[in-house]
C-alpha positions as CSV (number, residue, x, y, z in Angstrom):
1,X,-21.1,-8.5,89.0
2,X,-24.7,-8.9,89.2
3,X,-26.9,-11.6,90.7
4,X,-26.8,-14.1,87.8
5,X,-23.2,-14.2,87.0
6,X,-22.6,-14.8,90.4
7,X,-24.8,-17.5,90.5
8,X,-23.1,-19.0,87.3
9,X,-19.7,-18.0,89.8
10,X,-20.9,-20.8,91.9
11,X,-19.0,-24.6,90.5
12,X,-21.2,-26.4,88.9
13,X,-21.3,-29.3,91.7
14,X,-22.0,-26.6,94.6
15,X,-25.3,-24.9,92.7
16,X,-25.8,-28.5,92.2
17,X,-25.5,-29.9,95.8
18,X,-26.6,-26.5,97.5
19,X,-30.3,-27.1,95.5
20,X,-30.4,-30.8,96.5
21,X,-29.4,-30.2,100.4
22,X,-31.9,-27.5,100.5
23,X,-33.7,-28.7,103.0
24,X,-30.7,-28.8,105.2
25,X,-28.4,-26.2,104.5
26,X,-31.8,-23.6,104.8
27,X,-30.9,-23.6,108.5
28,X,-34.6,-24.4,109.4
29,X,-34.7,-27.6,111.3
30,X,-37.8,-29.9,110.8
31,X,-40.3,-30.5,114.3
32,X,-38.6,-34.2,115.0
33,X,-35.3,-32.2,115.1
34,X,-36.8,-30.9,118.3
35,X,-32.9,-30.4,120.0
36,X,-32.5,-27.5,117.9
37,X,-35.8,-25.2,118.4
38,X,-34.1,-23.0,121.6
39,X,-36.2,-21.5,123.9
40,X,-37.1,-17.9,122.6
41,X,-38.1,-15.1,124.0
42,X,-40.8,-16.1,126.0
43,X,-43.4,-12.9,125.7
44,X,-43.1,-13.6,122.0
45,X,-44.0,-17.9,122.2
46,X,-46.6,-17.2,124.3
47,X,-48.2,-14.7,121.4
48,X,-48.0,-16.9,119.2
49,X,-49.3,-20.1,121.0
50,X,-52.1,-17.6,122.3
51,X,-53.0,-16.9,119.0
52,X,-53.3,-20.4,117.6
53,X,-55.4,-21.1,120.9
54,X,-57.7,-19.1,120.4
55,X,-58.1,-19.7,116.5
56,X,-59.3,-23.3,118.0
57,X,-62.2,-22.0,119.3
58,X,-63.2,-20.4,116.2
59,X,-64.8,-22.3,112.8
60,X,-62.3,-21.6,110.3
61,X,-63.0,-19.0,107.1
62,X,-64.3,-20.0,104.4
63,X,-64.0,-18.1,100.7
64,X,-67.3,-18.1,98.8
65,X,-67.9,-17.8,95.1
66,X,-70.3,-14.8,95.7
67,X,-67.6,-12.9,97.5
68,X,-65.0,-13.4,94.7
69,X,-67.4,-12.1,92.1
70,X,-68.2,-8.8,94.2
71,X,-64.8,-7.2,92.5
72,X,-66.4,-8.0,88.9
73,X,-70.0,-6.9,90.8
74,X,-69.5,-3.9,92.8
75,X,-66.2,-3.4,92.9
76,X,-65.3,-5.0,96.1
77,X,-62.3,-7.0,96.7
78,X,-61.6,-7.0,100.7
79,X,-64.8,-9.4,100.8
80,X,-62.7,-12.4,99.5
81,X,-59.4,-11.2,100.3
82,X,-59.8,-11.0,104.2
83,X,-61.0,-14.5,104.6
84,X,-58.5,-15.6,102.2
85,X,-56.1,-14.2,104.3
86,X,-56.9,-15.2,107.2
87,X,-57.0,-18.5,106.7
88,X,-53.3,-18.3,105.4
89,X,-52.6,-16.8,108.5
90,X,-54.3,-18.9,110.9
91,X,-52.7,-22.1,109.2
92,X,-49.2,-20.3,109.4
93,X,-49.8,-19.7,112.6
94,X,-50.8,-23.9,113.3
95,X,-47.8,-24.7,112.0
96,X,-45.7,-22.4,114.0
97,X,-47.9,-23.6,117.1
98,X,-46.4,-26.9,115.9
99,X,-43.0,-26.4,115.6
100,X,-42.7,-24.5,118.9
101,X,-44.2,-27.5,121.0
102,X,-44.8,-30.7,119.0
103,X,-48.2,-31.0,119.9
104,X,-50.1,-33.1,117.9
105,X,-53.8,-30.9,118.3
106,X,-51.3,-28.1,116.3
107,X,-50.5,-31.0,114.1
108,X,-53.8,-31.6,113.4
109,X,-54.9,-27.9,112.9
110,X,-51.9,-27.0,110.6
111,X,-53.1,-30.3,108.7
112,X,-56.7,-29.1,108.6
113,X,-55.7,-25.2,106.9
114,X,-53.4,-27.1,104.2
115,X,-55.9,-28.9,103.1
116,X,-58.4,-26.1,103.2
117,X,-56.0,-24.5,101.0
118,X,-55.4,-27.5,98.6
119,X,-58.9,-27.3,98.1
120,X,-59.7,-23.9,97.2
121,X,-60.3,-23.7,93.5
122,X,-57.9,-20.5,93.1
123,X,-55.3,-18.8,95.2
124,X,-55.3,-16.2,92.2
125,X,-57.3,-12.5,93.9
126,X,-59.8,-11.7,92.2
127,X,-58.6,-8.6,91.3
128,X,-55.4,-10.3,89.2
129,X,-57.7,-12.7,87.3
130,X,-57.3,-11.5,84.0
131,X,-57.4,-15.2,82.6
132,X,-61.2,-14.9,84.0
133,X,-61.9,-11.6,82.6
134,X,-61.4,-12.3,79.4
135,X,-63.3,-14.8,79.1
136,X,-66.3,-12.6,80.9
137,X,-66.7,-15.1,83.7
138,X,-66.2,-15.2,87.7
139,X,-64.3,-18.4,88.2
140,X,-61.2,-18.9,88.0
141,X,-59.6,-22.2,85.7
142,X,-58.4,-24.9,88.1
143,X,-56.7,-25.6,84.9
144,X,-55.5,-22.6,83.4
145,X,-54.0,-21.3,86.9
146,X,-53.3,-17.2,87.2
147,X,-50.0,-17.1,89.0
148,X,-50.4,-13.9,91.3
149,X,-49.2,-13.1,94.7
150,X,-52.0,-14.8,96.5
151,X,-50.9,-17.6,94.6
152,X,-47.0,-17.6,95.5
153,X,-48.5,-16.7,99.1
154,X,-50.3,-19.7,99.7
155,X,-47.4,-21.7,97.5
156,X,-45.2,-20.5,100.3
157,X,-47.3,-21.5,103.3
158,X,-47.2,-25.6,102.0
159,X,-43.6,-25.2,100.8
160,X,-42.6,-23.8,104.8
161,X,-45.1,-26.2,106.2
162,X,-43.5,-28.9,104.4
163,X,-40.0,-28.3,105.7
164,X,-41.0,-28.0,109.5
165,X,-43.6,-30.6,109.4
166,X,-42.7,-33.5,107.3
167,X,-42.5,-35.9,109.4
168,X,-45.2,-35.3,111.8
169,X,-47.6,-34.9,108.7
170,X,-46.8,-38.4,107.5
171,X,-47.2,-39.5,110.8
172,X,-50.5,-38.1,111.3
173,X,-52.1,-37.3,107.7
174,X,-50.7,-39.9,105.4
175,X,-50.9,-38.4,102.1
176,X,-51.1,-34.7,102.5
177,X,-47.5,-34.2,101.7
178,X,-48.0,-35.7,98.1
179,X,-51.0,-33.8,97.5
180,X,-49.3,-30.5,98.5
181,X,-46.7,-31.1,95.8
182,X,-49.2,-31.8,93.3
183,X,-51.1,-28.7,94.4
184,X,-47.9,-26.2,94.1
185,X,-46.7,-27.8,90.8
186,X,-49.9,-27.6,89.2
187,X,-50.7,-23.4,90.6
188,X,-47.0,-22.4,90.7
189,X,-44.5,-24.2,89.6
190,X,-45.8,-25.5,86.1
191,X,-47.2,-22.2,85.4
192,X,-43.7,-20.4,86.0
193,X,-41.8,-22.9,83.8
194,X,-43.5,-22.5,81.0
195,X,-45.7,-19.3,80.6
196,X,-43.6,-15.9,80.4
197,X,-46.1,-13.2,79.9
198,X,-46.6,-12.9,83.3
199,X,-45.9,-9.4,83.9
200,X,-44.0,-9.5,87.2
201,X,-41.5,-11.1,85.2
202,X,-40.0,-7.7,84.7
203,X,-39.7,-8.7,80.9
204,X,-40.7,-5.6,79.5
205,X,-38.5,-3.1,82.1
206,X,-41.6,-2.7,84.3
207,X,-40.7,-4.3,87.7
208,X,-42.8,-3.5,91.1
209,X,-42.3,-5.1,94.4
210,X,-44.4,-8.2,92.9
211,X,-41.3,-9.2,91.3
212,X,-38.8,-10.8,94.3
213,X,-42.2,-11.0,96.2
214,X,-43.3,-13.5,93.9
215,X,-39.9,-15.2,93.0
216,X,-39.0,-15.5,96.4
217,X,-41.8,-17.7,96.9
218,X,-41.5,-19.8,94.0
219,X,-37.6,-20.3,95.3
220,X,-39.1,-21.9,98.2
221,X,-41.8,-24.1,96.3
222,X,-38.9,-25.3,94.0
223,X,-36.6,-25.9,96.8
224,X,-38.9,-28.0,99.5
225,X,-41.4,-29.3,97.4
226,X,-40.3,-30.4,94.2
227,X,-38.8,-33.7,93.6
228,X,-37.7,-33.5,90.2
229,X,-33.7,-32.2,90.2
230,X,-34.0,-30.9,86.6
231,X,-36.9,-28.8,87.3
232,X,-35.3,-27.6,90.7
233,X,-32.4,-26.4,89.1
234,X,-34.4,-24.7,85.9
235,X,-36.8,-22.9,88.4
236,X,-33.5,-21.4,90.4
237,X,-32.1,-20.5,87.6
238,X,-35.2,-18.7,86.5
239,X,-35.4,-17.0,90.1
240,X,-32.4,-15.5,89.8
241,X,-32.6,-14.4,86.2
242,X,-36.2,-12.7,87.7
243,X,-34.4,-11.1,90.8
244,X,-31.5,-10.0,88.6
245,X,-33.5,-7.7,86.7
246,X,-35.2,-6.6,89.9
247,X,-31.9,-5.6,91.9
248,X,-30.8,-4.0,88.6
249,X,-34.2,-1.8,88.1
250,X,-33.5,-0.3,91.8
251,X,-31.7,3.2,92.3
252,X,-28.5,3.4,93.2
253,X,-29.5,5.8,96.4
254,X,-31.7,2.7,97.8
255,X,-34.7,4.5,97.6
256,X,-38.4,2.3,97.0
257,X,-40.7,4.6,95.1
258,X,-43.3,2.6,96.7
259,X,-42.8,3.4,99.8
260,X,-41.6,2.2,103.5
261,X,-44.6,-0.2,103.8
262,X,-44.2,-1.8,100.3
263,X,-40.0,-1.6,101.3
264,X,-41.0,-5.1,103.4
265,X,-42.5,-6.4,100.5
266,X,-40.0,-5.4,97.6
267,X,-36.7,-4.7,99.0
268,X,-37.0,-7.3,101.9
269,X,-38.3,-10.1,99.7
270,X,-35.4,-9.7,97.7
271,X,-33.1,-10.1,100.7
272,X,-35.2,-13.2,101.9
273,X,-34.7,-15.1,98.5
274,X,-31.0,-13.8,98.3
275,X,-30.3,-15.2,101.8
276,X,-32.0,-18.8,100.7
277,X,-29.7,-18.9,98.1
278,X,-26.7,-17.7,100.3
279,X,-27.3,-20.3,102.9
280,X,-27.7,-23.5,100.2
281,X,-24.4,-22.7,98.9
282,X,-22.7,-22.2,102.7
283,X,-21.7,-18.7,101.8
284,X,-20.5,-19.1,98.3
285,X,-22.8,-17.0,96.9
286,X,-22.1,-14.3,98.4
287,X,-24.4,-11.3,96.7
288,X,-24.1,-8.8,99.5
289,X,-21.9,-6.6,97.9
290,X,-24.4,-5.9,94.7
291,X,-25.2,-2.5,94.7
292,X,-27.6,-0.9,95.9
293,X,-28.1,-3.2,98.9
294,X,-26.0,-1.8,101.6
295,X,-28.3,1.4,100.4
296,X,-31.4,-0.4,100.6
297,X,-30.8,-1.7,103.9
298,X,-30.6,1.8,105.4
299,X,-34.1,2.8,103.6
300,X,-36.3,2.1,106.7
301,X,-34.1,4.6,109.1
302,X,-34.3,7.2,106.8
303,X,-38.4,7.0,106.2
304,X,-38.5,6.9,110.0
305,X,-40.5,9.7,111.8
306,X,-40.6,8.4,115.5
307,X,-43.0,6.5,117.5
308,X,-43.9,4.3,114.3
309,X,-44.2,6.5,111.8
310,X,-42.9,7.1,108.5
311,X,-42.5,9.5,106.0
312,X,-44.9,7.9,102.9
313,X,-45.1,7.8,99.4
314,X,-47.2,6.8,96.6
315,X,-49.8,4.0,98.9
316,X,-47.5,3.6,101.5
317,X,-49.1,4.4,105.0
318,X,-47.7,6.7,107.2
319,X,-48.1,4.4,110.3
320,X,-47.7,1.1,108.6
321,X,-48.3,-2.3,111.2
322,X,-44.7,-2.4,113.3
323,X,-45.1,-6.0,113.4
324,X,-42.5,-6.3,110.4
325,X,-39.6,-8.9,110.7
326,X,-37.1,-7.1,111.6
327,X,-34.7,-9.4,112.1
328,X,-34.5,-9.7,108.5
329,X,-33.3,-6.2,108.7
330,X,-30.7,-7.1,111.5
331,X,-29.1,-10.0,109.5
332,X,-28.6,-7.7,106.7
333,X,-27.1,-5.0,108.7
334,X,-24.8,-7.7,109.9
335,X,-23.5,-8.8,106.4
336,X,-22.3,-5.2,106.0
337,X,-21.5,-4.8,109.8
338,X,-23.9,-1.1,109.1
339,X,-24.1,-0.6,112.9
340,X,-27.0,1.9,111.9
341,X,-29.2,-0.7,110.4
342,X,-28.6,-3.2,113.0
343,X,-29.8,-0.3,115.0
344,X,-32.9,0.8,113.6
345,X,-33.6,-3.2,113.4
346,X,-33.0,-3.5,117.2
347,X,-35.4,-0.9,118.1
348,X,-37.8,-3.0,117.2
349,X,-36.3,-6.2,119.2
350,X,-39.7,-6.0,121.1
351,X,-41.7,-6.9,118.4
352,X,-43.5,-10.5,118.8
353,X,-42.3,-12.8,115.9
354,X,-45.9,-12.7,112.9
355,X,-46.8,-15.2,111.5
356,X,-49.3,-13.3,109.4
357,X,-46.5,-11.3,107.4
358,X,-44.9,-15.1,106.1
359,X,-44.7,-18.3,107.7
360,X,-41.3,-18.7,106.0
361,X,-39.9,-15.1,108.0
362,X,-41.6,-16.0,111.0
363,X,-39.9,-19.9,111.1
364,X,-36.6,-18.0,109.8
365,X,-36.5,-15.3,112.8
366,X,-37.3,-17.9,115.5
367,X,-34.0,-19.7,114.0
368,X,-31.8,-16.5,114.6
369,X,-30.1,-16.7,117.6
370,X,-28.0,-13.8,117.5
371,X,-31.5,-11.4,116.7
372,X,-32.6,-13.1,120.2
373,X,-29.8,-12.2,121.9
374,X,-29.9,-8.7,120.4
375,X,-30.5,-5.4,123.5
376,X,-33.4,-3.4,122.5
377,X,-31.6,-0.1,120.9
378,X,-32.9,3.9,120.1
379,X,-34.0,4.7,116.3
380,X,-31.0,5.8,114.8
381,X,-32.9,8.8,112.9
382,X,-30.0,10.5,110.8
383,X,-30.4,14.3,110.3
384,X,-30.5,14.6,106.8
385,X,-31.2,12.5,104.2
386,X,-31.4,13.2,99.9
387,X,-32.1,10.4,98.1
388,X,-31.3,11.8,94.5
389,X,-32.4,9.3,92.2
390,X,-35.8,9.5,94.0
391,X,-35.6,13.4,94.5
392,X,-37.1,12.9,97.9
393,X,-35.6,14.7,101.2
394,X,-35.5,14.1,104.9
395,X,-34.3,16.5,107.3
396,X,-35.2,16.7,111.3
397,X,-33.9,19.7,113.6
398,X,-31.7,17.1,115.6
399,X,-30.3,13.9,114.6
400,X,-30.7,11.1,116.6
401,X,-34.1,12.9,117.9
402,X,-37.9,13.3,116.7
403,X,-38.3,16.5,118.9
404,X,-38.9,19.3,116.7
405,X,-39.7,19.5,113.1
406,X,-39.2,16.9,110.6
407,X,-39.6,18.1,106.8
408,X,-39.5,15.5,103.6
409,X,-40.5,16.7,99.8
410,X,-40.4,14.8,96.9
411,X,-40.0,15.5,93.2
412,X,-40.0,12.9,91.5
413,X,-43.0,12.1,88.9
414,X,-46.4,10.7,88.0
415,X,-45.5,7.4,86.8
416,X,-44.1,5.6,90.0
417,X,-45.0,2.2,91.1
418,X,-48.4,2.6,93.3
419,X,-48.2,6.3,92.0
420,X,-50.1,9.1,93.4
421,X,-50.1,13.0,91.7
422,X,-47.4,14.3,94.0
423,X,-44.9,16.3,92.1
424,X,-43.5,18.5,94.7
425,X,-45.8,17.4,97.9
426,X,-44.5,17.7,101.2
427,X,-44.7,16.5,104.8
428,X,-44.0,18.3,108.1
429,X,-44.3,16.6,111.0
430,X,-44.2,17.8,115.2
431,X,-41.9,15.1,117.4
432,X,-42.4,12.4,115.0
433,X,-46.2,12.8,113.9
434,X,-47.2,14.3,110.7
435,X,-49.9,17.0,110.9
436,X,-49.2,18.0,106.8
437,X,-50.2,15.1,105.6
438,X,-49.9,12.3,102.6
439,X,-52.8,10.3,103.0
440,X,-51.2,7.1,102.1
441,X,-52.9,4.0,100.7
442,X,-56.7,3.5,100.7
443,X,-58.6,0.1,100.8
444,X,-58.2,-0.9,97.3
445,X,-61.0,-1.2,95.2
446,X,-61.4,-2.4,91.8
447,X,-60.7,1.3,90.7
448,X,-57.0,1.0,92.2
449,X,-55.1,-0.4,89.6
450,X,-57.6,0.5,86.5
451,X,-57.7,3.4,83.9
452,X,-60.0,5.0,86.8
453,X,-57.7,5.1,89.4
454,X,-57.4,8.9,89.4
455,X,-61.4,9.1,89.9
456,X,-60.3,8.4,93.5
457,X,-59.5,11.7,95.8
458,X,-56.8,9.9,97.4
459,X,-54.6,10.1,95.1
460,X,-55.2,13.0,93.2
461,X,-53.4,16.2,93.2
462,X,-56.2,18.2,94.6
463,X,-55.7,15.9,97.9
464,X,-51.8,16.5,98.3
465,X,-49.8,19.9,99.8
466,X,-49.4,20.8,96.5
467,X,-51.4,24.2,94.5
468,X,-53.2,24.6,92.3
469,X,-52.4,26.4,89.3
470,X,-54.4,28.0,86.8
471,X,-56.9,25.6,88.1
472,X,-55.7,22.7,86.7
473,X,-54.9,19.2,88.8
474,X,-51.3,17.1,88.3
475,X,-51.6,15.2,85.1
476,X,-50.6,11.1,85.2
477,X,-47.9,10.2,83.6
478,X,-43.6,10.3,83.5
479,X,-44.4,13.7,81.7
480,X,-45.1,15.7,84.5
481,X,-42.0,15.7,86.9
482,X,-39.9,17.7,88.8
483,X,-37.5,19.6,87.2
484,X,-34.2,21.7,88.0
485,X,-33.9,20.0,91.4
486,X,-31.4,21.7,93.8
487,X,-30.9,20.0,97.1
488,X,-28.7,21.0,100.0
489,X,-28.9,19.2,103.8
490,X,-31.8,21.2,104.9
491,X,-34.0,22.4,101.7
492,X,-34.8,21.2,98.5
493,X,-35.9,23.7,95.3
494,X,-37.6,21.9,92.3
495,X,-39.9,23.2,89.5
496,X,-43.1,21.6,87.8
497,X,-42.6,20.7,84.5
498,X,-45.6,21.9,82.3
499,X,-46.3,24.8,84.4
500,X,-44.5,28.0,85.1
501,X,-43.5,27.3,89.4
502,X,-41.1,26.9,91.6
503,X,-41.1,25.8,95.1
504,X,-38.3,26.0,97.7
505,X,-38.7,24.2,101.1
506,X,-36.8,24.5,103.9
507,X,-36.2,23.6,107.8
508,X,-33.9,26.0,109.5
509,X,-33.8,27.5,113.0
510,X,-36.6,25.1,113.9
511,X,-38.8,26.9,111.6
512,X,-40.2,24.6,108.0
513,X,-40.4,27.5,105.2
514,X,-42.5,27.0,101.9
515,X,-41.9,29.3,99.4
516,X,-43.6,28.9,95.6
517,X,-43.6,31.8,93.0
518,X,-45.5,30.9,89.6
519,X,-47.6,32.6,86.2
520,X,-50.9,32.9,86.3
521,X,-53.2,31.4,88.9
522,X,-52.8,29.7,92.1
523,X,-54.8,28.1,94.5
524,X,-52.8,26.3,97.6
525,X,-53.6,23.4,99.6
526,X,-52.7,21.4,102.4
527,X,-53.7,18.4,103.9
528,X,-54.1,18.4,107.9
529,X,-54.3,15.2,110.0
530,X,-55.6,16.6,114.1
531,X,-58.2,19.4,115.0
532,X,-57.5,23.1,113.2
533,X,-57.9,25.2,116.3
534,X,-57.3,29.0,116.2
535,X,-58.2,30.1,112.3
536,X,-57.8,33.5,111.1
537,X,-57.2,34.6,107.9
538,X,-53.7,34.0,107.9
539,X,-53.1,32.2,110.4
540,X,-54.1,28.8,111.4
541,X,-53.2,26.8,115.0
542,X,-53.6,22.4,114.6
543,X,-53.4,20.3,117.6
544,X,-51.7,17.1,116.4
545,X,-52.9,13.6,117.0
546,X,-50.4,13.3,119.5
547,X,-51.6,16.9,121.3
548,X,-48.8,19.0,120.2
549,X,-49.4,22.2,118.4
550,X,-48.2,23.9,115.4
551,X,-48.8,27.4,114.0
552,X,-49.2,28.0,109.9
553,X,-49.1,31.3,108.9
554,X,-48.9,32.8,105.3
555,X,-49.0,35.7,102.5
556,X,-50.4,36.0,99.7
557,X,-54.5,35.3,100.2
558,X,-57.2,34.5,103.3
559,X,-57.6,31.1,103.9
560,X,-59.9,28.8,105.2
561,X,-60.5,25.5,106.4
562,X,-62.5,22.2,104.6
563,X,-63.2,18.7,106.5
564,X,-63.9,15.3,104.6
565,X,-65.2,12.6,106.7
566,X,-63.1,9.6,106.1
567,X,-65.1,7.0,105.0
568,X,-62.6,4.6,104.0
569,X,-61.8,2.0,107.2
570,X,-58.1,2.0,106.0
571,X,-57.3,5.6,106.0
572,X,-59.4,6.0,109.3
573,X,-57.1,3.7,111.2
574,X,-54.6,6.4,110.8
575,X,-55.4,9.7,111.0
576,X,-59.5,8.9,112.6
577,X,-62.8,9.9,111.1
578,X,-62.3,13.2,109.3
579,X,-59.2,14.9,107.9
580,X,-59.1,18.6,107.2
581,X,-57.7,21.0,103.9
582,X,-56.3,24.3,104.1
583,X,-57.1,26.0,101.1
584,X,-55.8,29.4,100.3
585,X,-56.7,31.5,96.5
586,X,-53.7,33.3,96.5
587,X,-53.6,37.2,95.0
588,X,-50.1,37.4,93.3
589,X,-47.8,35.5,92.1
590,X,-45.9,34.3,95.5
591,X,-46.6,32.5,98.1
592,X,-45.0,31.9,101.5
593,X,-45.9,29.5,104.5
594,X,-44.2,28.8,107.6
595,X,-44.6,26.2,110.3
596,X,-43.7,26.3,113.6
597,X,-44.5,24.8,116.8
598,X,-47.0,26.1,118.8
């Protein structure tokens, strides 16, 4: 039974009742229901009330016209974005000020960011303006709205807002409430309603993490903020029809081609809106048993490396920010009693609460009394893991552990969400840190999601531990893909369609094996994140970002050693100023590598 029919399984009178008590049932009290706001972990209050504190010295952001236009201009999009975004985040994090100690000064300042954000023409990124595109302009239509995630975003800040604040907003700002309503009916919920070419819609089987990221937030614009029962109960409906398709579109091994990063924003905002719905009907929805979600939930445990990082995909980044909220993660581990994802959730217990990743997960974590109460645990790290609809695997030399050797290789295509040319690639990593590389996501540009996308080195073929054969990159496209994949716990064999090769990886003995055999040509590289230390011709010694050593050695050609300065401010965050290829012309047919520690 899917999402929808059991939503329809709901009576009539409790889908009814369960949209009207929204408010309520949501389990989020408002500020004057000050009785029900327990004391929380202190270490993680204080954070929080730091933060706002010291956004009250600051002027607040402001978003300029000339900054917007740099994506059309230059290319640029982080020049609008990051104000944009932080003046999301510093209202979310007014509001939760707020809530956490009725002062009216936090009053005031969550009061003052709303507005801010009433009275920014567009919440649409410049980047997703397609409505101002084609009509070769700059500016986005404060009446032809573009519903995009910075759209839902900020729709979701006044919906949370709202809830918490109600009172204390009438109270002190007379008038604010109505003209957040107006605001999110005329950006959000109008536009949803009745325009469905919106491609996150999934309606043409294409869905991404956009999909429950932005139906999610609509959910909670429909619920707290509109007035009209009809259109509540059309816009739910809607939801679900839109997260329907998503859950559907998802693998049955619970893998996220786009990676553990983008997992918190596809996977997780599914769960968020699913546990929305599950708490306005007190229970009776009841959709934990859709496949693949007890999967899903054990995604992050299996990407995990150690020491906060993960084995990465398509953009994801391999050290992605830890402050994620986890006890999303926890709750959902507890639906299906998975004592491993309660686990991997735990390890994380430490984590202040964010305001910055979603006002409505850092008011719905603060809520959770049993996440509070929760003993900081070890990352479960399983041994082996093949996800098959995926093709990707994860093996370490010791579950439980990131000593050692950790090896993960993916088949796969080049048509994935976020998709890099990767058929094949591999990581090897030394106690939890990667030292054969995927580079991850780079600051996106207007290049990212265009016809020139590949122009960028990041993602190409050339830039992944993948060869070269008869001198010829990875194509784009569904085409090229792995083919006759074998898997067994510790090795995974796969061929390259439109070329002649095979390559066979394994970890055994504590030793990670690469073995590829092909016609014509071959040129191998691999990507290297520390310092390349001893180099001979067959033989090359890295000291890892964490100090640790590992020794490459190989047949088949000489090889030598290439450094890029990283110029991108996102990539250098994570593996620093310069990364490093190993590039080996092979003489033969076969090639062998092997890495082991140092």
């Amino acid at each position: 039974m899917g999402l929808a029919e059991r939503w329809m399984a709901v009576d009539a009178a409790g889908r009814a009742e369960g949209i009207a008590r929204a408010r309520q049932r949501v389990g989020v009290p408002e500020l004057a229901e000050r009785a029900t706001w327990s004391t929380r972990d202190r270490s993680a209050v204080q954070a929080i009330l730091a933060e706002a504190e010291a956004d009250r010295l600051q002027p607040w952001p402001h978003t300029l016209l000339s900054d917007y236009a740099r994506f059309w201009r230059d290319g640029v999009r982080t020049a609008y974005e990051d104000p944009a975004g932080e003046l999301r985040r510093r209202t979310s994090t007014a509001v939760v000020a707020a809530v956490l100690t009725a002062d009216q000064a936090y009053v005031d300042q969550a009061a003052d960011g709303l507005l801010l954000l009433c009275e920014q023409t567009t919440w649409c990124w410049a980047a997703h303006e397609s409505f101002a595109t084609e009509r070769q302009e700059v500016l986005g239509d404060p009446d032809q709205p573009y519903l995009d995630l910075g759209a839902a975003e900020t729709g979701q800040i006044l919906a949370w807002a709202d809830l918490v604040l109600g009172s204390a907003l009438d109270q002190r700002v007379p008038g604010l409430r109505r003209r957040l309503r107006a605001e999110v009916r005329r950006r959000v919920i109008q536009p949803f309603r009745t325009d469905r070419r919106w491609h996150w819609l999934g309606l043409t089987g294409h869905l991404s993490n956009w999909t429950p990221w932005i139906h999610g937030h609509i959910l909670a614009a429909a619920l707290f903020l509109e007035d009209d029962a009809e259109i509540q109960r059309e816009v739910v409906d809607l939801v679900i029809e839109g997260l329907d398709r998503y859950l559907e579109s998802l693998p049955a091994d619970g893998g996220c081609d786009e990676g553990y990063s983008y997992w918190w924003n596809g996977p997780a905002r599914l769960v968020e809106a699913l546990e929305v719905l599950d708490r306005i009907t007190d229970g009776a929805f009841a959709p934990w048993s859709c496949t693949p979600l007890a999967e899903l939930a054990r995604y992050p445990q299996r990407m995990a490396l150690g020491d906060g990082w993960y084995v990465n995909v398509a953009d994801g980044s391999a050290r992605p920010n830890p402050n994620q909220p986890w006890h999303i993660l926890h709750r959902w581990g507890r639906r299906n009693d998975d004592a491993g994802v309660m686990a991997q959730a735990a390890a994380h217990r430490d984590q202040p609460i964010a305001p910055a990743v979603g006002l409505g997960r850092a008011l719905v974590g603060l809520t959770d009394d049993v996440w509070w109460a929760s003993a900081k645990t070890s990352l479960p790290l399983p041994r082996s893991t093949y996800l098959a609809d995926l093709q990707l695997l994860v093996v370490r030399e010791t579950a439980g552990s990131s000593r050692g050797l950790t090896l993960a290789i993916k088949g796969g295509h080049n048509n994935e969400n976020h998709n890099h040319n990767d058929v094949g690639s591999f990581i090897a990593a030394l106690d939890g840190v990667p030292v054969l590389i995927d580079l991850g996501q780079p600051t996106y540009t207007a290049l990212s999601f265009s016809d020139r996308r590949y122009e960028h080195w990041v993602v190409r073929s050339d830039w992944h531990n993948v060869p070269l054969l008869n001198g010829q990159e990875q194509s784009a496209g569904a085409d090229y893909r792995a083919t006759d994949v074998v898997a067994t716990e510790n090795s995974l064999a796969l061929g390259l369609s439109g070329s002649p090769c095979r390559r066979v990886a394994t970890l055994d003995a504590g030793v990670i094996t690469i073995a590829d055999e092909w016609e014509g040509t071959a040129e191998q590289h691999f990507v290297l994140a520390g310092t390349p230390l001893d180099q001979q011709p067959d033989r090359l010694v890295v000291q890892t970002l964490a100090d640790g050593r590992v020794d490459l050695t190989w047949t088949g050609g000489a090889g030598r050693v290439e450094q890029r300065l990283v110029d991108d401010d996102l990539l250098a965050s994570v593996w620093g100023p310069a990364v490093h290829r190993l590039v080996i012309p092979v003489d033969g047919t076969t090639f062998t590598l092997t890495i082991s520690p140092s």
